[in-house]
C-alpha positions in Angstrom: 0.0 0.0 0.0 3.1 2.3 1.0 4.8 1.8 -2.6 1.7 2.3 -4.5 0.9 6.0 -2.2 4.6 6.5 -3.0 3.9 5.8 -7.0 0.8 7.5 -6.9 2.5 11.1 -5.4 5.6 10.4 -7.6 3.0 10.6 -10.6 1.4 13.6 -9.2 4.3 15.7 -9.1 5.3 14.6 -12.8 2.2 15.6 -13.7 2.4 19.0 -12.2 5.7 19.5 -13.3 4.7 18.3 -17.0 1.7 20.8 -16.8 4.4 23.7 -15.2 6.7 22.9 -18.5 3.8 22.9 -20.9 2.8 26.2 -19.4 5.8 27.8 -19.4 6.7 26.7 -23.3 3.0 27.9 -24.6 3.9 31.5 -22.9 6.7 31.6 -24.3 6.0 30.4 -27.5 2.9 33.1 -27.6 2.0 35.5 -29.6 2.8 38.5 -27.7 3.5 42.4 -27.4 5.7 44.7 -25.3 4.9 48.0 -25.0 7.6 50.6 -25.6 5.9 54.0 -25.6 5.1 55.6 -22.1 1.9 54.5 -21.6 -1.0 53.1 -24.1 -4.9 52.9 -23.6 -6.3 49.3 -23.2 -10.0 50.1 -25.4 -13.0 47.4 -24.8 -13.5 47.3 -28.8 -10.7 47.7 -31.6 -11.5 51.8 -32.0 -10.6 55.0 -30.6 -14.3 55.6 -29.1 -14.8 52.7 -27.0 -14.7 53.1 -23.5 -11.0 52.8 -21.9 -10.2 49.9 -19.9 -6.8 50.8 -18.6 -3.2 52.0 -19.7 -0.3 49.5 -20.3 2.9 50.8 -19.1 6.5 50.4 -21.1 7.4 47.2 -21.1 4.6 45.4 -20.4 4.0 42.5 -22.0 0.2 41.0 -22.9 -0.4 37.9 -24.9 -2.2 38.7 -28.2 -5.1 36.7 -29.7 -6.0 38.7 -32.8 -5.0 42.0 -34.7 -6.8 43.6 -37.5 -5.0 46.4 -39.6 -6.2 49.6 -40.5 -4.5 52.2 -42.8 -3.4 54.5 -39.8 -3.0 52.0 -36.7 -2.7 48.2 -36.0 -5.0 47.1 -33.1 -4.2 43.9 -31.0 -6.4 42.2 -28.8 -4.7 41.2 -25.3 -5.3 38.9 -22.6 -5.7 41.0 -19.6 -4.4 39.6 -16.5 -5.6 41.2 -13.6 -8.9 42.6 -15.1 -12.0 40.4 -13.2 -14.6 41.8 -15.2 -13.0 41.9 -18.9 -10.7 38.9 -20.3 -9.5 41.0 -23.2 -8.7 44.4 -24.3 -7.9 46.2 -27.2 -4.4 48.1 -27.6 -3.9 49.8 -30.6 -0.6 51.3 -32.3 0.2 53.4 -35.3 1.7 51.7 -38.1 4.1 54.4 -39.1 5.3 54.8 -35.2 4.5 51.4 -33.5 3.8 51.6 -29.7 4.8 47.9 -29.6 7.2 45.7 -30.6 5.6 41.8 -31.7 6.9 38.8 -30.6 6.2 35.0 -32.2 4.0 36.3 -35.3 4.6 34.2 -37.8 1.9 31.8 -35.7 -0.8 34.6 -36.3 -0.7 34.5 -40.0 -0.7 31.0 -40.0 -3.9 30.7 -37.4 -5.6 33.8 -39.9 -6.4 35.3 -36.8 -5.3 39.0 -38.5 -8.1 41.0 -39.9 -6.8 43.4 -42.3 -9.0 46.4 -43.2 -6.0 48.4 -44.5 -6.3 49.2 -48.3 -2.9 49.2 -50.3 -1.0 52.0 -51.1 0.4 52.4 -54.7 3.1 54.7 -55.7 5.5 55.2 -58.9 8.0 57.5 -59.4 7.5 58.9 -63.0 4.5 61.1 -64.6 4.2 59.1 -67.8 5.2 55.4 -68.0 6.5 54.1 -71.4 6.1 50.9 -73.0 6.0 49.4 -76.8 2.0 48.7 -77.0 -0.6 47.6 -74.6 0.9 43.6 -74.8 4.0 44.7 -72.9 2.9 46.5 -69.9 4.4 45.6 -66.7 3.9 46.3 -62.7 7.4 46.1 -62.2 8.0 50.3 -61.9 5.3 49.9 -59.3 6.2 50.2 -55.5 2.9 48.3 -53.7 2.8 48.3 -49.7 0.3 45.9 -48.1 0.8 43.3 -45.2 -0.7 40.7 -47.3 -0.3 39.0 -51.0 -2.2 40.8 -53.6 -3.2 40.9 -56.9 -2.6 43.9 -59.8 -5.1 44.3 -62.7 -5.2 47.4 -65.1 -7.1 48.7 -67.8 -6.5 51.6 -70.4 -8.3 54.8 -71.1 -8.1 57.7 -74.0 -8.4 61.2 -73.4 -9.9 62.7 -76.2 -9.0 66.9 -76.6 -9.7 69.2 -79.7 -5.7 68.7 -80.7 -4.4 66.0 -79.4 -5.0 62.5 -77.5 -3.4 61.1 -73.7 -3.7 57.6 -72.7 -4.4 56.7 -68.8 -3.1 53.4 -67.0 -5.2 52.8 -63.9 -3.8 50.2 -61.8 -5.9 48.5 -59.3 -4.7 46.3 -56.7 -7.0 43.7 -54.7 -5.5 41.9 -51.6 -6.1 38.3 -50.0 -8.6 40.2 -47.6 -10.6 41.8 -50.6 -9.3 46.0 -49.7 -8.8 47.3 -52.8 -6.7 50.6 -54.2 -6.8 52.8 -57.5 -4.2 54.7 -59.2 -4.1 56.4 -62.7 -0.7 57.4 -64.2 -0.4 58.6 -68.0 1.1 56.0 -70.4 2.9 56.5 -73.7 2.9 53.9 -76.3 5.4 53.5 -79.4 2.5 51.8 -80.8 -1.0 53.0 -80.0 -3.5 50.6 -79.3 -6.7 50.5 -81.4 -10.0 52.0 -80.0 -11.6 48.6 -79.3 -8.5 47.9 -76.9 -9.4 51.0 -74.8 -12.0 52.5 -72.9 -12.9 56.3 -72.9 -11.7 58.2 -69.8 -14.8 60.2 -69.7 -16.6 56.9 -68.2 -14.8 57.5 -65.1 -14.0 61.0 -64.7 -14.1 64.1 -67.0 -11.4 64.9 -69.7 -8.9 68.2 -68.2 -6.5 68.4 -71.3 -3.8 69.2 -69.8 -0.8 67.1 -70.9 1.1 68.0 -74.1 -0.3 70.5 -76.6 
């Protein structure tokens, strides 16, 4: 009876030092966030007007369960420790000038537990882009910042004025979460495309005339 007492509390304390371990490696393994500003509002929902919960001090460190993007600021949703009547909160920090630093992320993208509600930004660096006809355009002269993959479509317009014509690229650029982005840049061929190949740029917007005389 002694030796099976003693088995049985050997057992226990496996156990409990089994569960300790297993503890310890899923916190540190986590999905987490350390604060590095000052001080940050906890928020009950994921914006600016719901009702504050608390501040988070530098260096604090919460456990995150889910993030959604928006174009100005990334919000995380923590696990609040010592909060009886809420389980989670909302921190939230701008993307240009982060508030946090993020540990363990890669696990997030893999779980899909971000929301992204950011649409992507498109930039280029010259007025006019140049190619040989409409078979040989390319996205490669195009800078696209999202967090997530995306895809880029096009389609070409004519600007029709009393002495001369302009052709319009306008990108658009669709990511995984469905946020889309326009841009229209001017585009020179060597070899103009027929009408049927283009659209006419007054069915988006009104003709200015003001590129090259």
């Amino acid at each position: 009876m002694k030796k099976f007492f003693k088995l049985l509390l050997v057992l226990l304390i496996l156990f409990g030092v089994y569960k300790g371990v297993r503890k310890y490696l899923e916190y540190k393994n986590a999905w987490k966030i350390v604060i590095v500003e000052e001080k940050v509002n906890i928020r009950e929902e994921a914006t600016i007007y719901s009702n504050k919960l608390g501040e988070a001090r530098r260096n604090d460190v919460f456990i995150v369960k889910e993030k959604v993007l928006e174009n100005k600021y990334v919000w995380y949703k923590i696990v609040l420790k010592d909060d009886e009547e809420h389980t989670y909160g909302w921190i939230s920090s701008e993307r240009k000038y982060p508030y946090v630093k993020e540990f363990n992320a890669k696990k997030a993208k893999e779980d899909k537990t971000i929301t992204d509600n950011a649409k992507p930004v498109i930039k280029y660096d010259e007025d006019v882009y140049h190619t040989k006809d409409i078979n040989t355009i390319t996205y490669d002269h195009l800078r696209i910042t999202d967090d997530s993959k995306y895809t880029i479509t096009s389609e070409i317009y004519k600007e029709t004025c009393p002495s001369y014509h302009q052709y319009w690229i306008v990108y658009t650029v669709t990511d995984k979460f469905d946020n889309k982005a326009t841009k229209t840049q001017a585009i020179a061929f060597e070899e103009e495309p027929s009408d049927d190949d283009v659209k006419d740029l007054t069915d988006i917007r009104s003709a200015t005339c003001t590129g090259k005389q």
